[in-house]
C-alpha positions in Angstrom: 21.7 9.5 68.0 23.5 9.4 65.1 21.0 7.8 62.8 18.6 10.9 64.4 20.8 13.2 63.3 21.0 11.7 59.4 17.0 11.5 59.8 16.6 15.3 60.3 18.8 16.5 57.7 17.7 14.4 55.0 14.2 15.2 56.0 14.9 18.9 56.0 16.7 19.1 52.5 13.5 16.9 51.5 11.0 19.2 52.5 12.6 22.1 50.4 13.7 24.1 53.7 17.4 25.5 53.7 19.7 22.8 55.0 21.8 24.2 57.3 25.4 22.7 56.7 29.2 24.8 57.1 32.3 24.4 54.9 32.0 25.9 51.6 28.4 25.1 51.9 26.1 27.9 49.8 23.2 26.6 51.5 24.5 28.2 54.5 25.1 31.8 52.5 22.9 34.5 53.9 22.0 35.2 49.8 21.1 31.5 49.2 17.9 31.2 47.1 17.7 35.0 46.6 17.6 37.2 43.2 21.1 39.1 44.3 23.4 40.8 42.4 26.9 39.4 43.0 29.1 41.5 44.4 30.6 44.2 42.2 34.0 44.5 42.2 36.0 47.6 41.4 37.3 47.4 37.8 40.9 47.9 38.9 40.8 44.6 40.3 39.7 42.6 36.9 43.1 41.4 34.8 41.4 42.6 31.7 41.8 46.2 33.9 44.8 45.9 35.3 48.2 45.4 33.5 50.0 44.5 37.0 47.8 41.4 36.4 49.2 40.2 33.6 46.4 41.5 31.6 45.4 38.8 29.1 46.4 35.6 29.8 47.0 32.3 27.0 43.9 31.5 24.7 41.6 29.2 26.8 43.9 28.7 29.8 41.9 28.5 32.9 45.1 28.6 35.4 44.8 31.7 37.4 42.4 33.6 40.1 39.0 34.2 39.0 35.8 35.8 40.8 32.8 33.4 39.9 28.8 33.3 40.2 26.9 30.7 40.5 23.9 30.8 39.4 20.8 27.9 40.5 18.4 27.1 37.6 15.3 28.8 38.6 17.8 32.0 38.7 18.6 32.5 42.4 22.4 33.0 43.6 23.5 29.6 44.6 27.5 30.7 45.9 29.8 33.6 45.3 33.4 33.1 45.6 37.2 33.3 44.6 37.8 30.7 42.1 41.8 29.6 41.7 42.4 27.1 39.0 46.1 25.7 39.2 48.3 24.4 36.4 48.5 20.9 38.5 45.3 20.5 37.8 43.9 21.2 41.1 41.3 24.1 42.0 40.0 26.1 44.7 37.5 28.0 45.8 37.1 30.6 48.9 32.8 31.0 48.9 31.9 34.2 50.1 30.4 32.5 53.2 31.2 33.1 57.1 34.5 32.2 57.7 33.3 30.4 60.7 31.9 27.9 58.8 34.8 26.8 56.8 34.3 28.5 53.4 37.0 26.5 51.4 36.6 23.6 48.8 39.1 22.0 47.1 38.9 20.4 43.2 40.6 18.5 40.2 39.9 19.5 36.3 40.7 18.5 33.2 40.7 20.1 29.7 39.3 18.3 26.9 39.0 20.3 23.5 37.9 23.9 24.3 36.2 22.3 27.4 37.6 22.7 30.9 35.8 19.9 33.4 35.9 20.5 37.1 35.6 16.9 37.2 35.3 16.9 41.1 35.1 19.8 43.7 34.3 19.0 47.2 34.6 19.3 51.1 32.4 18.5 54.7 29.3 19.4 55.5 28.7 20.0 59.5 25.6 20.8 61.1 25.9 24.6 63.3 26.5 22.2 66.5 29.5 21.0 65.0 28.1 17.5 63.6 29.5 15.6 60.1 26.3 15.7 58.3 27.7 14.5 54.8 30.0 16.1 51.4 29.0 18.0 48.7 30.3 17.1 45.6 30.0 19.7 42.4 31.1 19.5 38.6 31.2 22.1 36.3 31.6 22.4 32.3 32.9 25.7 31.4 34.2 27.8 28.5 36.8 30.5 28.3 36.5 33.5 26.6 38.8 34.1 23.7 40.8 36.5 25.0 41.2 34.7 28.5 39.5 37.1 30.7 36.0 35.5 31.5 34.6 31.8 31.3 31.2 30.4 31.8 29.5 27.5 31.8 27.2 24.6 33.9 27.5 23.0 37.7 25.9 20.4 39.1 26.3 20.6 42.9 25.4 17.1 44.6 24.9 17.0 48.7 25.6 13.1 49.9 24.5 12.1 54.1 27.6 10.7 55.8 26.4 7.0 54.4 26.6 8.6 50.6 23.0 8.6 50.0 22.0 11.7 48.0 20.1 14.0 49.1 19.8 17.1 47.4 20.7 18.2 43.8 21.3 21.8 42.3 21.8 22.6 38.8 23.1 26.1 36.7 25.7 28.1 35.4 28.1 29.6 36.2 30.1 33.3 34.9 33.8 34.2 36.0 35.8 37.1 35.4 40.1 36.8 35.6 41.1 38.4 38.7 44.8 37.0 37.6 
């Protein structure tokens, strides 16, 4: 049964179909695949905006709450979400997704010049009855702005079966603004 269940999803993500997996899992975004705009928040809530916030934070530091896009190559909204980026070193990220379906990944970066890597950022995927149907492992390259307050950059989101074969790739960019 189990072997059935690998069988269908990697021949579903093969045929080009949405692959229906939970946990952080932007296949599973109603907006998947679609020309949307992200959500627009109100301009009181962007650091930049707000002096509560701390307003402009250390030349190319990352560390803080951010609101990110990103963006699939052929220019179709690939996830949406709140974007925390820790001094440790750690990251993560709330997808605007259903909460049912676990909308939480966790990450590591590193900086390297005026480069910060998001050098690994996963969770579980999970079938909607409930079945481990592999991880999804994404790395980003990103930039911040000079005053602190946006960064942008590249991801390369990578979906694995439980038996770590790949099985479906998806490249873009991605924008942020500092919530924090």
């Amino acid at each position: 049964m189990k072997l059935t269940v690998i069988a269908v999803v990697a021949a579903v993500a093969l045929t080009g179909t949405a692959f229906q997996a939970q946990a952080c899992n932007p296949l599973l975004s109603k907006n998947f695949g679609k020309v949307v705009p992200p959500v627009k928040l109100p301009a009181s809530m962007l650091a930049r905006n707000n002096p509560r916030a701390g307003g402009t934070k250390a030349k190319g530091s990352i560390v803080g709450l951010w609101h990110d896009v990103h963006t699939a190559s052929d220019g179709t909204l690939f996830l949406e979400g709140y974007d925390t980026w820790n001094a440790s070193g750690t990251e993560d990220e709330l997808g605007n997704l259903p909460p049912a379906s676990g909308d939480l990944c966790v990450g590591a970066w590193s900086k390297q010049g005026n480069t910060v890597n998001l050098t690994t950022h996963v969770t579980w995927l999970y079938d909607l009855s409930n079945n481990f149907v592999g991880t999804l492992n994404m790395t980003q390259q990103n930039q911040v702005s000079q005053d602190g307050n946006s960064y942008t950059g590249t991801f390369d989101a990578k979906f694995y079966d439980p038996s770590g074969n790949l099985f479906q790739e998806i490249t873009g960019t991605t924008a942020a603004d500092r919530l924090n």
